[in-house]
PyMOL Python script that loads the backbone (N, CA, C, O; Angstrom):
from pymol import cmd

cmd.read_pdbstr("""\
ATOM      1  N   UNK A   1       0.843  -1.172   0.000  1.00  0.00           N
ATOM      2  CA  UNK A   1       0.000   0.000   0.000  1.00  0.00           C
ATOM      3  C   UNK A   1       0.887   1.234   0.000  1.00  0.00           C
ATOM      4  O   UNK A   1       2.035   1.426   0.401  1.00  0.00           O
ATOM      5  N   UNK A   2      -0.005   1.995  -0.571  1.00  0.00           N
ATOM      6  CA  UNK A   2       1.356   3.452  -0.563  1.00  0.00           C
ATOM      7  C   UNK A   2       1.434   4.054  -1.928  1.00  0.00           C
ATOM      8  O   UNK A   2       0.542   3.716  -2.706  1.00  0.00           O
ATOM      9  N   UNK A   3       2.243   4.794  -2.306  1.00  0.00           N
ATOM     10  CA  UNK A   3       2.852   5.500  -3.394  1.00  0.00           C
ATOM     11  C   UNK A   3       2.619   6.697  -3.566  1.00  0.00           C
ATOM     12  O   UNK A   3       2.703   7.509  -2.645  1.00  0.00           O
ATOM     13  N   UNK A   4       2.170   7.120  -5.201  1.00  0.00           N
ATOM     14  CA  UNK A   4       1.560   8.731  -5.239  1.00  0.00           C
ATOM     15  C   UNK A   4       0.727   8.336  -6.194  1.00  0.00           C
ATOM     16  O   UNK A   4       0.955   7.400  -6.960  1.00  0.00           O
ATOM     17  N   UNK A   5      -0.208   8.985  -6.193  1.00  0.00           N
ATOM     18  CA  UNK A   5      -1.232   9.348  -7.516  1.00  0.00           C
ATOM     19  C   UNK A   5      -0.776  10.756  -7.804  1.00  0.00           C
ATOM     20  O   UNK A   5      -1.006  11.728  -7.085  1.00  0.00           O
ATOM     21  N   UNK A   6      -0.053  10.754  -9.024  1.00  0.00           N
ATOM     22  CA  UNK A   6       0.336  12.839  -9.169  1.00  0.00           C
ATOM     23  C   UNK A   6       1.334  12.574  -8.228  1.00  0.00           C
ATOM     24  O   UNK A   6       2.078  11.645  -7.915  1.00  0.00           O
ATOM     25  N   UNK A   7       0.936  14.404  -7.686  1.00  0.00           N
ATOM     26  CA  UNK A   7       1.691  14.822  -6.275  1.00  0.00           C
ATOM     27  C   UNK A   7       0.758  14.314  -5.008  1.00  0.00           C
ATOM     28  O   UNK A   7       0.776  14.832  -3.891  1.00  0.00           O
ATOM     29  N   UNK A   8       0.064  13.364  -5.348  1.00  0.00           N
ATOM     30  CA  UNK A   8      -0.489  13.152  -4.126  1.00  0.00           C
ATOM     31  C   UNK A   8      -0.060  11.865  -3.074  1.00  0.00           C
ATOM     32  O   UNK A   8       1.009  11.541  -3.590  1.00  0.00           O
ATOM     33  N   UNK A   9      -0.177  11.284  -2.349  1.00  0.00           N
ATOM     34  CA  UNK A   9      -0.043  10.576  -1.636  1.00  0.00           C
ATOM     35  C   UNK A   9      -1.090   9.859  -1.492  1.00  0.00           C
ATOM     36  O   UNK A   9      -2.174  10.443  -1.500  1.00  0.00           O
ATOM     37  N   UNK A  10      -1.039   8.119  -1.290  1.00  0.00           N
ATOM     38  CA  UNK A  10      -1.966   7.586  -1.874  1.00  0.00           C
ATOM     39  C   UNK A  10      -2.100   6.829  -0.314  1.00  0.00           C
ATOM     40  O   UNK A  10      -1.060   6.349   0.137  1.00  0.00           O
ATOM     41  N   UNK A  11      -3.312   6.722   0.474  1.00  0.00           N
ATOM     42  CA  UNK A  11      -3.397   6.291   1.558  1.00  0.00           C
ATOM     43  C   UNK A  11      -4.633   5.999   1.960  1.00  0.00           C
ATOM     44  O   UNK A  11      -5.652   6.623   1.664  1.00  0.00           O
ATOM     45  N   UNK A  12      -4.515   4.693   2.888  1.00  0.00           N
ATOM     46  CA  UNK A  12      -5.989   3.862   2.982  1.00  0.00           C
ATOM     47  C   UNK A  12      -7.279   4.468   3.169  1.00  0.00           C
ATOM     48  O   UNK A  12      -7.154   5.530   3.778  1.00  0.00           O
ATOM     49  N   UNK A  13      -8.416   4.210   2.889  1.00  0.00           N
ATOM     50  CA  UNK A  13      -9.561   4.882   3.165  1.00  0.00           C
ATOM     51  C   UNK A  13     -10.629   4.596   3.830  1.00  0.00           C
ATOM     52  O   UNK A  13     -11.378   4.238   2.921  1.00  0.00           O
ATOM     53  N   UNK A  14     -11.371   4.485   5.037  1.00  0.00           N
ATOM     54  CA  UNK A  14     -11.979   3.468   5.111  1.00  0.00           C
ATOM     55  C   UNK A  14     -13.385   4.174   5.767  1.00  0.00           C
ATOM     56  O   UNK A  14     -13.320   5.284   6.295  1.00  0.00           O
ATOM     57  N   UNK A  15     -14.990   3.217   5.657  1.00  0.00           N
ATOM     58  CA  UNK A  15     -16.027   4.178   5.280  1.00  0.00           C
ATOM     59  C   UNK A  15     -16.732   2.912   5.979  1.00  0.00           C
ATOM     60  O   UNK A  15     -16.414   1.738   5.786  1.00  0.00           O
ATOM     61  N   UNK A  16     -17.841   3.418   6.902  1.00  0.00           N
ATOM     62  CA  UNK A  16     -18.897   2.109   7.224  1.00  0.00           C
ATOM     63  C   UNK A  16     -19.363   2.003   6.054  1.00  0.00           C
ATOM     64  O   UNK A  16     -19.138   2.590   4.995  1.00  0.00           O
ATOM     65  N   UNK A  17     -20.289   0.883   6.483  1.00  0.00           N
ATOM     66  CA  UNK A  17     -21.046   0.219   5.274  1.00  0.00           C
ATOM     67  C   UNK A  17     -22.205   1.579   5.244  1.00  0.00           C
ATOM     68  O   UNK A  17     -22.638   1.723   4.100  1.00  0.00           O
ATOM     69  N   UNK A  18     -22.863   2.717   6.366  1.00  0.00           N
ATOM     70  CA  UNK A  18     -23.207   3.534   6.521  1.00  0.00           C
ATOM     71  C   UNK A  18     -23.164   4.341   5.496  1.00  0.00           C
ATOM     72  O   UNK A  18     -24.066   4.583   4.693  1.00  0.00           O
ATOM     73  N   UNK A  19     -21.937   4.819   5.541  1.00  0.00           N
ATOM     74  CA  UNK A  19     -20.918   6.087   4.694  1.00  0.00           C
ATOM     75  C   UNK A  19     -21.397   4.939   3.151  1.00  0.00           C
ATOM     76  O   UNK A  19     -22.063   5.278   2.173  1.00  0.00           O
ATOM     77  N   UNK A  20     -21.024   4.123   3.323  1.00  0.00           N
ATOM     78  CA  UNK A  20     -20.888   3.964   1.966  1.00  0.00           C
ATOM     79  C   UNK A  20     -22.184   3.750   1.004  1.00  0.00           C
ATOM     80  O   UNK A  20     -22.114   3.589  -0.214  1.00  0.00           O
ATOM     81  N   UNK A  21     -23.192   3.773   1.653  1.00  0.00           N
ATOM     82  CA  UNK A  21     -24.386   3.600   0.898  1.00  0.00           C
ATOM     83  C   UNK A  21     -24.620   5.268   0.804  1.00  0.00           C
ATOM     84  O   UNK A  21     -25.276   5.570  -0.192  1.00  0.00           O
ATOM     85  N   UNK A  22     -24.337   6.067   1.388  1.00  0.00           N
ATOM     86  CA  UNK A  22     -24.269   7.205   1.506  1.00  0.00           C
ATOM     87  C   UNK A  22     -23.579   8.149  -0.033  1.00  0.00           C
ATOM     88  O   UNK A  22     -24.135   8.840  -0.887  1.00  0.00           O
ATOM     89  N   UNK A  23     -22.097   7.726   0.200  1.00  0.00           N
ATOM     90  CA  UNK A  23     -21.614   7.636  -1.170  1.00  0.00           C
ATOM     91  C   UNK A  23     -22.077   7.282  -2.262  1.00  0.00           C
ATOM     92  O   UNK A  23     -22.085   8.185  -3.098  1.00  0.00           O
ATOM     93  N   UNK A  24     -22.619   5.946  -2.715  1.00  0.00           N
ATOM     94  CA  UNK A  24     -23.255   5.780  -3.538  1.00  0.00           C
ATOM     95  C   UNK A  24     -24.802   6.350  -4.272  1.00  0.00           C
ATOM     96  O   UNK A  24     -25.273   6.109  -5.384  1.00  0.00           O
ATOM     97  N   UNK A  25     -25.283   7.117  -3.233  1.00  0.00           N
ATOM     98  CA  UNK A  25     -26.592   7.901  -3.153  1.00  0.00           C
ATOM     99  C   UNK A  25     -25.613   9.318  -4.102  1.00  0.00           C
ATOM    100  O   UNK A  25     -25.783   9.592  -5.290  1.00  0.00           O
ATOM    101  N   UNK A  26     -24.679   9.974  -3.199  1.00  0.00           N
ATOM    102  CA  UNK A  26     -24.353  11.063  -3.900  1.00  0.00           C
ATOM    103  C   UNK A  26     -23.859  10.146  -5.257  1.00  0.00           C
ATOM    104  O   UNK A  26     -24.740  10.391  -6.081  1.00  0.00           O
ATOM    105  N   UNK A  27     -23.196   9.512  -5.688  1.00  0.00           N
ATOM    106  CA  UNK A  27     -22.270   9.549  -6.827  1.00  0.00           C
ATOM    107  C   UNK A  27     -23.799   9.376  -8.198  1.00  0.00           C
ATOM    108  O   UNK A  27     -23.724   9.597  -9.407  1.00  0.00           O
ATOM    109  N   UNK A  28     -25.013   8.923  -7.393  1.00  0.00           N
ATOM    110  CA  UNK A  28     -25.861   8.449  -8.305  1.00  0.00           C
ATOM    111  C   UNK A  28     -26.321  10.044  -9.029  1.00  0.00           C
ATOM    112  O   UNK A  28     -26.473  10.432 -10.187  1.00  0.00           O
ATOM    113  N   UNK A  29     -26.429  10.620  -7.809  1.00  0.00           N
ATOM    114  CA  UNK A  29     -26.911  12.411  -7.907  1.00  0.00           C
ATOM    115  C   UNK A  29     -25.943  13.246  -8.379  1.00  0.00           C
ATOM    116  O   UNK A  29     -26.104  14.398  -8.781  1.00  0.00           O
ATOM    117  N   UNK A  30     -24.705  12.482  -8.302  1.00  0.00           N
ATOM    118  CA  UNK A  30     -23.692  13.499  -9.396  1.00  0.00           C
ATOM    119  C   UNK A  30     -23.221  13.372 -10.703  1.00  0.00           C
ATOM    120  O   UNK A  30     -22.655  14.247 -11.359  1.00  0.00           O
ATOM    121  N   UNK A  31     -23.584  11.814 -11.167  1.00  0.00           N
ATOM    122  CA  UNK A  31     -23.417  11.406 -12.477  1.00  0.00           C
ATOM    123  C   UNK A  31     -24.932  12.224 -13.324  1.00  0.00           C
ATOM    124  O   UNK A  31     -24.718  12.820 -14.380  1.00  0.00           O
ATOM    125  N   UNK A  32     -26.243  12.179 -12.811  1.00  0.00           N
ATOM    126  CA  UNK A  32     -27.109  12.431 -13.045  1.00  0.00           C
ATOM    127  C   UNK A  32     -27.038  14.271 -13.630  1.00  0.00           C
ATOM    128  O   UNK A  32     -27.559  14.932 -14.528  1.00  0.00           O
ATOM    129  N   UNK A  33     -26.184  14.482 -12.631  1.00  0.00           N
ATOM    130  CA  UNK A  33     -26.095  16.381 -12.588  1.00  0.00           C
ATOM    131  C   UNK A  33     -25.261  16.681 -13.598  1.00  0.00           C
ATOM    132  O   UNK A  33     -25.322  17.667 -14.333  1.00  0.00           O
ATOM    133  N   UNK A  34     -24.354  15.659 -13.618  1.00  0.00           N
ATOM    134  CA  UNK A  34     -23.445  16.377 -14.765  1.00  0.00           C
ATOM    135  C   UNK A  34     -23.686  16.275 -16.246  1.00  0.00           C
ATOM    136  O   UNK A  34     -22.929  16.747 -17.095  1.00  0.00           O
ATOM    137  N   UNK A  35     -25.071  15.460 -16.547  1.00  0.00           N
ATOM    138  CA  UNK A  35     -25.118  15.259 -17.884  1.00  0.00           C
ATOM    139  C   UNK A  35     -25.523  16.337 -18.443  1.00  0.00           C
ATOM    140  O   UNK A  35     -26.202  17.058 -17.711  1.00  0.00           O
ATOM    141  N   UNK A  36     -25.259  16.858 -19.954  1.00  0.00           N
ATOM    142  CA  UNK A  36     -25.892  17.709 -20.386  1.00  0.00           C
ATOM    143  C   UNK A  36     -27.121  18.175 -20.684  1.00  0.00           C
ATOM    144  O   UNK A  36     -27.968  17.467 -21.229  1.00  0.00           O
ATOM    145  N   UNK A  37     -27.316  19.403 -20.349  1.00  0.00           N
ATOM    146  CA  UNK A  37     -28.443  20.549 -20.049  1.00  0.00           C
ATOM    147  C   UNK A  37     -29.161  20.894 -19.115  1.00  0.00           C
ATOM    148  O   UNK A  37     -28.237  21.196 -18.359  1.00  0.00           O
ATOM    149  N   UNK A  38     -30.304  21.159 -18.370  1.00  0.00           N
ATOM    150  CA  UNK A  38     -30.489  21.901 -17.081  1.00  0.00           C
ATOM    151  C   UNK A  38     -31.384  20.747 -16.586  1.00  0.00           C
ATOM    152  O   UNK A  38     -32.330  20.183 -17.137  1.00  0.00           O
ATOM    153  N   UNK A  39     -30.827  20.571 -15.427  1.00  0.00           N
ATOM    154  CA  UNK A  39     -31.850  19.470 -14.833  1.00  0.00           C
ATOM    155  C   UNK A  39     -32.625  20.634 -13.572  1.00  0.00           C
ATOM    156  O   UNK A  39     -32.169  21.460 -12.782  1.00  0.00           O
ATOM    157  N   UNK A  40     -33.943  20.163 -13.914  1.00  0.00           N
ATOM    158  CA  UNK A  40     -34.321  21.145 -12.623  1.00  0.00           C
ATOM    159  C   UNK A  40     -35.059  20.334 -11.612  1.00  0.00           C
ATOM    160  O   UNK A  40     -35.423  20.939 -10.603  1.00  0.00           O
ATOM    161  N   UNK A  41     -35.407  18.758 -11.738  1.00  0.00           N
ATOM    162  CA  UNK A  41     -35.753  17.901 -11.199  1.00  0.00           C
ATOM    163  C   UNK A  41     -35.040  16.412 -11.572  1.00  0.00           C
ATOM    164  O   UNK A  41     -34.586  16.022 -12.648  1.00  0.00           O
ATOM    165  N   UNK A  42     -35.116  15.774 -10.338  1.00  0.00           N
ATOM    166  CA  UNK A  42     -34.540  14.454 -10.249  1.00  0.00           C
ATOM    167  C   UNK A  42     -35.343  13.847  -9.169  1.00  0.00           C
ATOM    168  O   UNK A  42     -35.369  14.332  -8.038  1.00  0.00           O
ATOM    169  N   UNK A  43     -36.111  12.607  -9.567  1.00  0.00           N
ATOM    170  CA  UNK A  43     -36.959  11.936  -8.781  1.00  0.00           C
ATOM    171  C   UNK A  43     -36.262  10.694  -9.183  1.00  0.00           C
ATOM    172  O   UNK A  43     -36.058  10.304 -10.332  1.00  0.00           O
ATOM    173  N   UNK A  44     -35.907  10.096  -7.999  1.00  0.00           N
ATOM    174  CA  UNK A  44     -35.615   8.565  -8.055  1.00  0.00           C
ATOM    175  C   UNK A  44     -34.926   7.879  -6.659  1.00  0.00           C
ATOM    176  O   UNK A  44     -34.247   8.478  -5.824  1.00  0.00           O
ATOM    177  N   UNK A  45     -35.197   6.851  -6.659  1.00  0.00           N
ATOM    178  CA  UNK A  45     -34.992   5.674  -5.719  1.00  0.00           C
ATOM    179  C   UNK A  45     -33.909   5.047  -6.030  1.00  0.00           C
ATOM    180  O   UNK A  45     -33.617   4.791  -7.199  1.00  0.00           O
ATOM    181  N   UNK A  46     -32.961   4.625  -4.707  1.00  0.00           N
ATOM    182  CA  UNK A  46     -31.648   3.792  -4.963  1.00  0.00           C
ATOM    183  C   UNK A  46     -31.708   2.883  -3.482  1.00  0.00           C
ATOM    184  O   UNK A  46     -31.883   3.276  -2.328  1.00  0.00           O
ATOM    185  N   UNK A  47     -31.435   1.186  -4.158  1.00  0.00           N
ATOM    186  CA  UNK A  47     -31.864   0.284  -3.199  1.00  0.00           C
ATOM    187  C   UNK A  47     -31.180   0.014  -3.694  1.00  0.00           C
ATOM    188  O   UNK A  47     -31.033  -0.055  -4.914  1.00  0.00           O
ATOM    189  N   UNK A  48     -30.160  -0.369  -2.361  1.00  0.00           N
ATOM    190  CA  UNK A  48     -28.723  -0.963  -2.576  1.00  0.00           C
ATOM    191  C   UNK A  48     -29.031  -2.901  -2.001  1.00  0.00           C
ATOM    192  O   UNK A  48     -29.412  -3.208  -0.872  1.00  0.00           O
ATOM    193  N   UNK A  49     -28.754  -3.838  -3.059  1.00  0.00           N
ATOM    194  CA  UNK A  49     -29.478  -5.054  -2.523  1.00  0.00           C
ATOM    195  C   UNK A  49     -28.012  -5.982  -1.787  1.00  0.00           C
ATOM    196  O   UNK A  49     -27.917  -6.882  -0.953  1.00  0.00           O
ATOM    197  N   UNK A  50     -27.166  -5.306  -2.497  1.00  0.00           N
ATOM    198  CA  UNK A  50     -25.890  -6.196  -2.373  1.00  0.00           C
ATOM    199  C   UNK A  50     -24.194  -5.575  -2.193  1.00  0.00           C
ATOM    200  O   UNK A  50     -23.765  -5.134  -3.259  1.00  0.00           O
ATOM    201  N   UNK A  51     -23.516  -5.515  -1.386  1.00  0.00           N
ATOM    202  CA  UNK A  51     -22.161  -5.006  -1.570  1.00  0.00           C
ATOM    203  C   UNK A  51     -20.691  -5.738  -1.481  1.00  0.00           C
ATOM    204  O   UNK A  51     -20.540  -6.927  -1.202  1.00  0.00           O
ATOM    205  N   UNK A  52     -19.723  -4.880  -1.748  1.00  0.00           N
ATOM    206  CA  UNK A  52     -18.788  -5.734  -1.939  1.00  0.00           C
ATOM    207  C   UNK A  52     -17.523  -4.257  -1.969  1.00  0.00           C
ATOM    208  O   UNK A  52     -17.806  -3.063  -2.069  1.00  0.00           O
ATOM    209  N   UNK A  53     -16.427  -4.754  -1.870  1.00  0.00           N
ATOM    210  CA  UNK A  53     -14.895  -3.620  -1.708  1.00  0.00           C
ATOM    211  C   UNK A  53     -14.398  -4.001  -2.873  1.00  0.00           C
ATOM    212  O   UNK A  53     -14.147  -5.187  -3.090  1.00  0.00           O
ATOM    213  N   UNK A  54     -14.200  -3.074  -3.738  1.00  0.00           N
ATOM    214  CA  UNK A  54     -13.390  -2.789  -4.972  1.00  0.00           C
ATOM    215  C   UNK A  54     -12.743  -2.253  -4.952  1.00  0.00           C
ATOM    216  O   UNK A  54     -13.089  -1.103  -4.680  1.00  0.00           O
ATOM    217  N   UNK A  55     -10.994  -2.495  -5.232  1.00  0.00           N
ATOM    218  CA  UNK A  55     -10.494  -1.647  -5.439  1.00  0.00           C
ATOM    219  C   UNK A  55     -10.072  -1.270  -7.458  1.00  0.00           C
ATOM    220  O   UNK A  55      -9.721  -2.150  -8.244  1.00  0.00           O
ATOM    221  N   UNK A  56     -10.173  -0.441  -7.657  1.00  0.00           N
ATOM    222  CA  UNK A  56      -9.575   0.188  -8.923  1.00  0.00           C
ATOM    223  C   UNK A  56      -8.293   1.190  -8.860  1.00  0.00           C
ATOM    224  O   UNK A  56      -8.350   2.402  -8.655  1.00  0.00           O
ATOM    225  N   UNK A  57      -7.319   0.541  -9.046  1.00  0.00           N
ATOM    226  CA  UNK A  57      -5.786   1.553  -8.920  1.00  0.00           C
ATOM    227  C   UNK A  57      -5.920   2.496 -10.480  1.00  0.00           C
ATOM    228  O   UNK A  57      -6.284   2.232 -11.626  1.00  0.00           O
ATOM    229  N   UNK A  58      -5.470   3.542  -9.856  1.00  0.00           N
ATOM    230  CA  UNK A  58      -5.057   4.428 -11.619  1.00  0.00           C
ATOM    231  C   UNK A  58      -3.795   4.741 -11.964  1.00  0.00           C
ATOM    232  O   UNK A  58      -2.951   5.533 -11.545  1.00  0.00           O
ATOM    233  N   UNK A  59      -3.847   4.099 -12.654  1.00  0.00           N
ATOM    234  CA  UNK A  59      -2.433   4.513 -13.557  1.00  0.00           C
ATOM    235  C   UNK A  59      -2.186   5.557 -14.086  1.00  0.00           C
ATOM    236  O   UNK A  59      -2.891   5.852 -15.051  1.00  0.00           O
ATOM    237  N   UNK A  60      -1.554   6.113 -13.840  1.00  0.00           N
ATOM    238  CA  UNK A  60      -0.711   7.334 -14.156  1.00  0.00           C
ATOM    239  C   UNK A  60       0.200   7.733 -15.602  1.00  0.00           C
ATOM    240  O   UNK A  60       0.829   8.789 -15.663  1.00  0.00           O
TER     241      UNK A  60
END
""", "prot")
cmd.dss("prot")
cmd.show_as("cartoon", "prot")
cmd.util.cbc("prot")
cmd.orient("prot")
């Protein structure tokens, strides 16, 4: 474990299962926001049935 991403420093992260359904609520509401043109409503439901720890490293 360790290294850099960039100039950054790359170091463990760790999130209840809480936080992390949490996370996944925003990331659903930020993929949604960023698509193009004006959203002025967003109605929807997120039921998380199943989880699991992924990691994805980025290469540089």
């Amino acid at each position: 474990m360790g290294g850099r991403i960039g100039r950054h420093k790359r170091v463990p992260a760790t999130v209840s299962r809480k936080q992390a359904y949490e996370l996944a609520d925003f990331v659903v509401v930020t993929i949604e926001a960023e698509k193009p043109g004006t959203m002025q409503y967003l109605d929807y439901s997120l039921k998380i049935l199943d989880s699991s720890v992924v990691y994805i490293p980025q290469t540089i």
